[in-house]
C-alpha positions as CSV (number, residue, x, y, z in Angstrom):
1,X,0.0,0.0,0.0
2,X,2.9,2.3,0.8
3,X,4.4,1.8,-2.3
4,X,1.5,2.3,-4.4
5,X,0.8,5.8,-2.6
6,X,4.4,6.9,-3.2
7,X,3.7,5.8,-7.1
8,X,0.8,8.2,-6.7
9,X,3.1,11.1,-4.9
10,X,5.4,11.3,-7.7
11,X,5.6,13.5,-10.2
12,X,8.1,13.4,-12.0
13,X,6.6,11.8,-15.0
14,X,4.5,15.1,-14.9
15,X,6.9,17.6,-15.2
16,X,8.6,15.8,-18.0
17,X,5.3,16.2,-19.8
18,X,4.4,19.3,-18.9
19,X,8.4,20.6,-20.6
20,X,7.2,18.6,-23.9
21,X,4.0,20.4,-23.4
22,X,5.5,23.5,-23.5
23,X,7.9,22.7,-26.0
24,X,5.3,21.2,-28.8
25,X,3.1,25.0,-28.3
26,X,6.5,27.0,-28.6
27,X,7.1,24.8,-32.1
28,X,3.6,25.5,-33.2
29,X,3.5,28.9,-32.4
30,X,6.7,29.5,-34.4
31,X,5.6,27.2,-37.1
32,X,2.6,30.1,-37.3
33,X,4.5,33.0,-37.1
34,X,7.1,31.6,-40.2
35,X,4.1,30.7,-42.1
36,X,2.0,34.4,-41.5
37,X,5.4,36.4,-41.4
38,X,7.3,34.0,-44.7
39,X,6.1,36.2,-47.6
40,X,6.7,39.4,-46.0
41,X,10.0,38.6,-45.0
42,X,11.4,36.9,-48.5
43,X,10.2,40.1,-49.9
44,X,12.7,42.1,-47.1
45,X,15.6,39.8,-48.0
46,X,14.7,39.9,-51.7
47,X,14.8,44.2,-51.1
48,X,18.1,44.1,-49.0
49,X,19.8,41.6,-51.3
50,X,19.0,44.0,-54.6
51,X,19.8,47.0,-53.0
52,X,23.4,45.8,-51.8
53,X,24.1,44.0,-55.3
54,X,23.3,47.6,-56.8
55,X,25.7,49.4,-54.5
56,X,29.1,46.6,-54.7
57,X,28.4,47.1,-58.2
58,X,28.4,50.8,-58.4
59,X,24.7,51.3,-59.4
């Protein structure tokens, strides 16, 4: 009985789950913010990319 209430007690099984947890809403909330934000920023890069090949090559 003693050992079964101890089983009970521990929870260490729980914070490993709650850290995945965690972990899998951090992954889809940056999997959402690449996919609403991807456009936009190619279209930066794209800009910045342009405007420093004009000026190394003088134009």
């Amino acid at each position: 009985m003693a050992m079964m209430k101890a089983f009970l007690a521990n929870e260490d099984g729980a914070t490993a789950i709650e850290y995945g947890l965690i972990a899998t809403l951090l992954a889809v909330a940056l999997i959402a913010a690449f996919l609403s934000f991807g456009s936009s920023l190619r279209g930066l890069f794209n800009y910045v990319s342009n405007r420093s090949g004009a000026a190394m090559s003088g134009g």
